[in-house]
C-alpha positions in Angstrom: 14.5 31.5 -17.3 16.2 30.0 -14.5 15.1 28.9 -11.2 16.9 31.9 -9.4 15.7 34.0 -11.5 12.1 32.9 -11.7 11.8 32.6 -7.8 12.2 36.3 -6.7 10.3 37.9 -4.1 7.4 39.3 -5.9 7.2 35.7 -7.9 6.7 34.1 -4.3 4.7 37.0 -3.2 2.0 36.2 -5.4 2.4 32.5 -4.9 1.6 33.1 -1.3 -1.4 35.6 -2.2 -2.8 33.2 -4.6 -2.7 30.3 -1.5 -4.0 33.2 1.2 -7.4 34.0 -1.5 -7.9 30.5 -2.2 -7.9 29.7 1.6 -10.0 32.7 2.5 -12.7 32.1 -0.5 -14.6 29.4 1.3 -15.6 27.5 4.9 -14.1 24.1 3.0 -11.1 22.7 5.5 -8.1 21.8 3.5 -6.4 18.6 3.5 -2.5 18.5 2.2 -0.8 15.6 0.8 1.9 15.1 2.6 4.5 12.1 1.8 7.9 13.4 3.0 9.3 14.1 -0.3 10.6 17.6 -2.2 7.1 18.4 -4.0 4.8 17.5 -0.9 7.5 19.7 1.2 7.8 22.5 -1.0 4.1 22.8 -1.4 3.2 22.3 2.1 6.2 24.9 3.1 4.6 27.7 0.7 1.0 27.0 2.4 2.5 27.2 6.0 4.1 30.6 5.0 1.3 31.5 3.4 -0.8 31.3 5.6 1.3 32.4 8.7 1.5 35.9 7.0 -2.5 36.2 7.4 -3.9 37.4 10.8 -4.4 35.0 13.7 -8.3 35.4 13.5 -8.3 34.6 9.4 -6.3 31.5 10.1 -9.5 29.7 11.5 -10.4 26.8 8.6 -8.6 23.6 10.0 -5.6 22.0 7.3 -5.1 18.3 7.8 -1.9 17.3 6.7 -1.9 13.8 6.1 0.7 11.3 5.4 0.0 7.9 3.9 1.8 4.9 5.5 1.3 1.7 3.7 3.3 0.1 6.7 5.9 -1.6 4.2 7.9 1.7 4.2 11.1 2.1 3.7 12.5 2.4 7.6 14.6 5.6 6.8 11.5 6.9 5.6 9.2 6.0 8.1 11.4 7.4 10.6 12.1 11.1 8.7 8.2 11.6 8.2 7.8 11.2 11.9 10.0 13.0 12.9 8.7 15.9 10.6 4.8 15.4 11.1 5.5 15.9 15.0 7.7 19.0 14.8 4.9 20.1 12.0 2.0 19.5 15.3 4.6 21.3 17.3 5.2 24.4 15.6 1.5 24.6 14.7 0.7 25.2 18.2 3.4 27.1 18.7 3.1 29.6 15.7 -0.9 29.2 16.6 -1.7 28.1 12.6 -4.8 26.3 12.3 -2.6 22.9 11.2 -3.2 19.1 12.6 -0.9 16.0 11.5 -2.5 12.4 10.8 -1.1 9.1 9.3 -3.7 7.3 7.3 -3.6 3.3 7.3 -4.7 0.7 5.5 -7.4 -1.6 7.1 -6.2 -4.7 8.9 -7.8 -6.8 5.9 -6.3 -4.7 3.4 -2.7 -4.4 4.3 0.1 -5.8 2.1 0.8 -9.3 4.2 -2.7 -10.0 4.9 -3.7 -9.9 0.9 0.0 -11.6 0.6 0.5 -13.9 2.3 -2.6 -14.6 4.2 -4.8 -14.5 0.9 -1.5 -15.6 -1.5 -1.9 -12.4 -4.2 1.2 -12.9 -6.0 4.0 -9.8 -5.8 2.7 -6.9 -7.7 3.7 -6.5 -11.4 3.2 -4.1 -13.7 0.2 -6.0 -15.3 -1.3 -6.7 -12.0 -0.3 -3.6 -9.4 -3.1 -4.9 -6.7 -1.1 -2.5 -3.9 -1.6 1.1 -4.4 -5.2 1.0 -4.5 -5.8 -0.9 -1.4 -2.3 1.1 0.3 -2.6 4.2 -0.6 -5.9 5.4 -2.0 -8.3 3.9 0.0 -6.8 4.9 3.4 -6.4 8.7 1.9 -9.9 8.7 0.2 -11.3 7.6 3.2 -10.1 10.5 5.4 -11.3 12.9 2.6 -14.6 11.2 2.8 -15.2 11.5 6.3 -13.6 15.0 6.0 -16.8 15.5 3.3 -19.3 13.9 5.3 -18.2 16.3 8.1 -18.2 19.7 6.4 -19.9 19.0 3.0 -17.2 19.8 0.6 -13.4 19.5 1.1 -10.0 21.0 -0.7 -7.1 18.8 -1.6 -3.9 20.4 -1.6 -1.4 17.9 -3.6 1.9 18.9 -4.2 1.5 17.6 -7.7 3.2 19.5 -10.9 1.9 19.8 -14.7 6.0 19.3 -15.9 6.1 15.7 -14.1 4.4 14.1 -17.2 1.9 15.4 -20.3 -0.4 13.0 -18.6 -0.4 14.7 -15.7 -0.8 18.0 -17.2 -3.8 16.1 -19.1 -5.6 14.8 -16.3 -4.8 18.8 -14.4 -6.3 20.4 -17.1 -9.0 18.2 -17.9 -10.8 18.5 -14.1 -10.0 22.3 -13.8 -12.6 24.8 -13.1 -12.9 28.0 -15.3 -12.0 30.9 -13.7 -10.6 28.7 -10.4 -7.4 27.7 -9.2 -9.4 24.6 -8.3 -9.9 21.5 -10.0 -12.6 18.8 -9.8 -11.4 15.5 -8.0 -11.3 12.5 -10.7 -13.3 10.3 -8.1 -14.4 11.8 -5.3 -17.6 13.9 -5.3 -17.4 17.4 -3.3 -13.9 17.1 -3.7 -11.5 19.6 -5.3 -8.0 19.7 -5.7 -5.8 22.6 -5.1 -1.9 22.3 -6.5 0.2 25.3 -5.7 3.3 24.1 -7.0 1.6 23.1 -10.4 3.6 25.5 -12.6 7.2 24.4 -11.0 9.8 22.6 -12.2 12.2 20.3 -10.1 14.9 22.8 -10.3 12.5 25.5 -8.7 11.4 22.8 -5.8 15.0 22.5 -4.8 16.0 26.4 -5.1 12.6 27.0 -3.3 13.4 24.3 -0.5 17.5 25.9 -0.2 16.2 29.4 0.2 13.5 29.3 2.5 13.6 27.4 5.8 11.8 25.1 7.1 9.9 26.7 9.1 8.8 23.7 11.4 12.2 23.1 11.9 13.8 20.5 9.9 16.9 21.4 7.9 16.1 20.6 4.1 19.7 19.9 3.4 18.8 16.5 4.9 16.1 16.5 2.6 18.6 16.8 -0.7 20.9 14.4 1.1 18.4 11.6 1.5 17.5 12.0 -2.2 21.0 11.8 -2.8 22.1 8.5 -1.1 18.9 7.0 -2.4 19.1 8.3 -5.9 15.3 8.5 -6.0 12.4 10.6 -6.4 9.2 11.1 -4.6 7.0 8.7 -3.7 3.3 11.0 -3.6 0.6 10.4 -1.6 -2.0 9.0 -4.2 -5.2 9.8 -3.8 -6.5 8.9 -7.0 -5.3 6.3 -9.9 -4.3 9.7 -12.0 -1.7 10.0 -9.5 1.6 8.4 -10.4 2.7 5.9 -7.8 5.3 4.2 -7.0 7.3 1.7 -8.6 10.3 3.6 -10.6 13.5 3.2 -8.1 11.5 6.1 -5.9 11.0 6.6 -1.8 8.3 4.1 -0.9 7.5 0.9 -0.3 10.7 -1.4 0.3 8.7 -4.6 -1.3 8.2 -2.7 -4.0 8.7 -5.2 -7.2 6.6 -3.5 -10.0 10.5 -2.5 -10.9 13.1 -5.6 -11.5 15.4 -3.7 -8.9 15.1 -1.6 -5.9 18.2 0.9 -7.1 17.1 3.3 -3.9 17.3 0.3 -1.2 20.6 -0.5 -3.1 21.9 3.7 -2.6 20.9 3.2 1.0 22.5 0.8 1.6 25.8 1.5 0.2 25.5 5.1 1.4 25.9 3.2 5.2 22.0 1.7 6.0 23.7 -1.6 5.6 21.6 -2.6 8.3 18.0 -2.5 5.4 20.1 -5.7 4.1 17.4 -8.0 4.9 14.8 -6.2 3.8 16.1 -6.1 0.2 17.2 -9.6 0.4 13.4 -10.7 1.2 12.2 -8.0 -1.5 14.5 -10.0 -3.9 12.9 -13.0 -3.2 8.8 -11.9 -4.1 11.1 -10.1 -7.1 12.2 -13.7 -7.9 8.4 -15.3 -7.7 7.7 -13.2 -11.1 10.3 -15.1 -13.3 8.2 -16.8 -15.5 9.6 -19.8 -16.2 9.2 -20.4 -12.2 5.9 -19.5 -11.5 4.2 -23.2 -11.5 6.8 -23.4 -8.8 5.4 -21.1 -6.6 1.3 -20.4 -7.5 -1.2 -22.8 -8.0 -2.8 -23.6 -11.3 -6.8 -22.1 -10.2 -7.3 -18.6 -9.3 -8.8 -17.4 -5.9 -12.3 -17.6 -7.6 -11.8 -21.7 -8.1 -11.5 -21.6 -11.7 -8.8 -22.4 -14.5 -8.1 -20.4 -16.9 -5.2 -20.9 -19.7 -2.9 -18.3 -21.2 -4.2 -18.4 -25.3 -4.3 -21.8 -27.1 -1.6 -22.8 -25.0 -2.0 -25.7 -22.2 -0.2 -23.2 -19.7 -2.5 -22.3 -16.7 -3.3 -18.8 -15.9 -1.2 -18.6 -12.4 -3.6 -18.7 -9.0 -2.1 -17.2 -6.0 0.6 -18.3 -3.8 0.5 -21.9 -2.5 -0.3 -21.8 0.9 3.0 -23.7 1.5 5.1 -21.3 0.1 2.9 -18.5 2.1 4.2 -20.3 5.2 7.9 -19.8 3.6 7.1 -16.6 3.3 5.9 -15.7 6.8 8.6 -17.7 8.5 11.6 -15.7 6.0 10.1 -12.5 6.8 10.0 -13.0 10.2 13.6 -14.0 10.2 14.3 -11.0 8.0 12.4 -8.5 11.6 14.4 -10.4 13.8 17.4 -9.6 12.0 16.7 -5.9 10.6 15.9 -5.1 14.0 18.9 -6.5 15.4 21.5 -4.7 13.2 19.2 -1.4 13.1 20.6 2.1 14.9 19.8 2.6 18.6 16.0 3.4 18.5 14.9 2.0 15.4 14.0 -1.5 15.3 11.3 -1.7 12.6 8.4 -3.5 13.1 7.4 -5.3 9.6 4.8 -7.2 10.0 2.4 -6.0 13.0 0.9 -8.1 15.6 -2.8 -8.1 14.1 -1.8 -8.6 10.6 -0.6 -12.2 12.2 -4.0 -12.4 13.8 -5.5 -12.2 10.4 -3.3 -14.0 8.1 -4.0 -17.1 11.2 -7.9 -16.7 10.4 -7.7 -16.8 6.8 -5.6 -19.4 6.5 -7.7 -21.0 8.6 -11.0 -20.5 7.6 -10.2 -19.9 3.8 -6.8 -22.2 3.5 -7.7 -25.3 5.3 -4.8 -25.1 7.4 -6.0 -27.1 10.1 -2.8 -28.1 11.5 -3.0 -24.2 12.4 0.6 -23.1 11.8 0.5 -19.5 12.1 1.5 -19.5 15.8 3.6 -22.3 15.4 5.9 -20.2 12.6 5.8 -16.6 14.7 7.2 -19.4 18.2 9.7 -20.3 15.8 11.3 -17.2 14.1 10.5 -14.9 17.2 11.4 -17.2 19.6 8.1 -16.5 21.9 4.5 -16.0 21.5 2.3 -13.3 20.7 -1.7 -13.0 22.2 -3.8 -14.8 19.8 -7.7 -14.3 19.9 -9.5 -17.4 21.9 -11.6 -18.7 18.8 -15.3 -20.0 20.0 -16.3 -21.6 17.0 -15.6 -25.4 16.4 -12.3 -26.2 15.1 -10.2 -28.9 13.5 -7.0 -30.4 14.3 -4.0 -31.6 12.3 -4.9 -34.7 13.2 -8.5 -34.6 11.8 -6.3 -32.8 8.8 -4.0 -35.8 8.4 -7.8 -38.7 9.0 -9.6 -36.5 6.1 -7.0 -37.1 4.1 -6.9 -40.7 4.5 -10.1 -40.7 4.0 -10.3 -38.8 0.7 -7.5 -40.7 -1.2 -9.3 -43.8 -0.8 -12.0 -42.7 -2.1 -10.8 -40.6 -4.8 -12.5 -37.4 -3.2 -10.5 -34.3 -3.4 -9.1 -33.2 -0.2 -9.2 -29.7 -0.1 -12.8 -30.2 -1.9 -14.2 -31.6 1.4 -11.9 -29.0 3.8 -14.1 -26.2 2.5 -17.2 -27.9 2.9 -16.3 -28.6 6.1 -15.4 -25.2 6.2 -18.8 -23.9 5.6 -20.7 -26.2 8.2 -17.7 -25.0 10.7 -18.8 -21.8 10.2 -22.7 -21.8 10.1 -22.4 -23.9 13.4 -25.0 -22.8 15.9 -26.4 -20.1 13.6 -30.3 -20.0 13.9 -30.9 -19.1 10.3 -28.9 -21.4 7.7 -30.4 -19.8 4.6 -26.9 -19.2 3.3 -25.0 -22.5 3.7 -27.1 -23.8 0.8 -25.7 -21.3 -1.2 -22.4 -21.7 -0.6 -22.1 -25.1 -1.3 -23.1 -24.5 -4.6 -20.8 -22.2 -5.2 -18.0 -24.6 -4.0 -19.0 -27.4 -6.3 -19.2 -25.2 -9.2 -15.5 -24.4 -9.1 -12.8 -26.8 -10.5 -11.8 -29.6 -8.5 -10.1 -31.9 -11.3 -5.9 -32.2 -11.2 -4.0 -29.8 -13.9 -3.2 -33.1 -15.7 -6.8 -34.3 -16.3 -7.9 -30.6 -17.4 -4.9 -30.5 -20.2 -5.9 -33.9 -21.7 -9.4 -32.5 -22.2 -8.3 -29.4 -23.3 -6.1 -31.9 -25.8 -8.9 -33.5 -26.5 -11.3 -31.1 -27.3 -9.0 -29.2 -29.6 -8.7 -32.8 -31.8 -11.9 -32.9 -32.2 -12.6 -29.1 -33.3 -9.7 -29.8 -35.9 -11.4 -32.7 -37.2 
């Protein structure tokens, strides 16, 4: 059966009564997906009909439509769902539907340069995808949470489909409720999911979205035309790790490297965004940190918990995060890449990529975690921005480059590792003027036991030991 003929008015007709007796069943408010792609759009579209056909005085149960931004979006992106999510608040109030627009976020500490290049996680990778989790569902399962803790149970309205993979259709069928057009959410207690496009196929999201208006007012031709120059598909809102992300040439995230190329950056850009240039030039560059015959060059040889760990029987190191030198590269190349992007952008765009208090952040973690004393952060953003942005007046007692450049004197003649010492330091810096100390005891324990010895002293035991076993 085709998609024009599947898609008639009775078909739709029940779609739309199936949405109105769901709605009307229960007090639980509704929260829809909403990511700016053709399922999210087509299954928000057939709710927003839906529900406009019902009287004024049954349309009283709120519906949050939320969109997630990981604030590394692709610009083009950013800019369509923001146009859309206010003429969505606008024709709510106009049409008088019970509908209310929100961007989720993801905490200051959590963001994708903060964990980056403040903390040095390497780029994401297929083996180690860090991002979604922290970008996308946290900041969604959050709002559901408080949506739960405000009106005991809640209903997620995804614009998710059974034909997108068998696993999907597993996971769909697995959580459903008997007898429901509900289904359990995988993680999130007093949470249920509602999918009202589940049973269509792509071809039926694009006939749906070309024979039915927008009806807050966007023309989804521009939809199919951004698909088009980008040559990708949707990028959901994840709410849960069942959800497929991103990572597959699709809308999202434009330092996406789980994928060895970024073909949708490429489409935009030769379709005329010439101006995203930068962005997929820097992209390129985390892209290149994965080659595995370069990594030494880039991450150190113990993880973020102070250990070493070695890949088999091999004498190769497990790779640590970034070097806090190359972090520094980092910061100062994207910064160059903002100043640029926003030069060449349209009239009205100029994209912000890295935000003011992510800056603030990466600054305090360097300094407090990174033993960058010399305190570069605001000496990078003077450089590449050309002026200064309002740092936070720090209290606590602080070190110098100078005392950096005395301690490390210091510790070379004495055969005392220097970054050893810095955290230390670190840990009396921090604990100064406290009352209660109980703490500091511990954490210098915790600081001795990691592993302090050079990479070449750990291989020659490693050496070592393994002649003896064979013996």
């Amino acid at each position: 059966m085709t998609s024009q003929a599947k898609l008639t008015k009775e078909w739709l007709a029940e779609r739309y009564r199936e949405i109105q007796r769901v709605y009307l069943s229960d007090n639980r408010p509704w929260v829809v997906g909403y990511s700016g792609g053709k399922d999210s759009t087509c299954a928000l579209q057939l709710v927003w009909t839906a529900l406009g056909q019902l009287a004024p005085s049954l349309r009283q149960k709120p519906v949050h439509v939320i969109s997630s931004d990981t604030l590394v979006e692709t610009p083009v992106i950013v800019r369509y769902i923001d146009e859309t999510l206010q003429r969505i608040g606008n024709a709510a109030k106009r049409d008088r539907l019970p509908f209310n627009t929100e961007k989720v976020k993801p905490t200051i500490d959590r963001t994708f340069w903060v964990n980056l290049i403040g903390r040095g996680y390497p780029a994401p990778s297929r083996r180690f995808r860090w991002c979604t989790e922290r970008l996308k569902i946290e900041p969604a399962d959050a709002f559901i949470k408080a949506r739960v803790a405000e009106f005991g149970e809640v209903v997620v309205v995804l614009g998710v489909r059974s034909s997108e993979s068998a696993t999907r259709a597993q996971v769909m069928s697995l959580h459903r409720i008997e007898g429901s057009a509900l289904s359990r959410h995988s993680s999130l207690l007093n949470a249920f999911v509602y999918a009202p496009i589940e049973s269509f196929t792509v071809d039926d999201v694009w006939t749906y979205l070309l024979q039915n208006q927008s009806p807050w007012g966007n023309d989804n031709r521009d939809l199919v035309a951004m698909y088009r120059n980008a040559q990708a598909g949707e990028c959901p809102l994840v709410v849960d790790k069942t959800t497929p992300s991103c990572g597959n040439s699709r809308f999202g995230c434009w330092v996406c490297t789980v994928v060895e190329r970024d073909k949708s950056m490429e489409a935009l850009i030769d379709s005329g965004e010439e101006w995203l240039e930068p962005l997929l030039e820097f992209r390129d560059l985390l892209s290149s940190t994965q080659d595995p015959e370069r990594k030494r060059q880039f991450r150190e040889f113990r993880r973020r918990s102070g250990q070493v760990a070695f890949i088999g029987d091999s004498d190769t190191p497990v790779p640590g995060p970034y070097k806090l030198e190359f972090c520094k590269e980092l910061l100062h190349k994207l910064l160059l890449a903002q100043v640029e992007v926003q030069r060449r952008a349209p009239a009205g765009e100029a994209p912000t990529l890295i935000n003011d208090a992510e800056l603030r952040e990466i600054r305090r973690l360097w300094r407090l975690e990174r033993g960058d004393w010399a305190d570069t952060v605001p000496k990078i953003v003077k450089e590449a921005l050309g002026h200064e942005i309002e740092w936070i007046t720090e209290d606590s007692v602080s070190f110098t480059a100078d005392d950096a450049s005395l301690l490390n004197r210091i510790c070379e003649k004495h055969a005392v590792p220097t970054d050893l010492v810095v955290q230390l330091l670190d840990v009396e810096r921090s604990a100064h003027g406290l009352k209660r100390r109980h703490a500091v005891h511990t954490r210098i324990e915790e600081i001795l036991r990691q592993e302090w010895r050079d990479l070449d002293t750990l291989i020659a035991e490693r050496r070592t030991q393994k002649a003896t076993e064979e013996k």
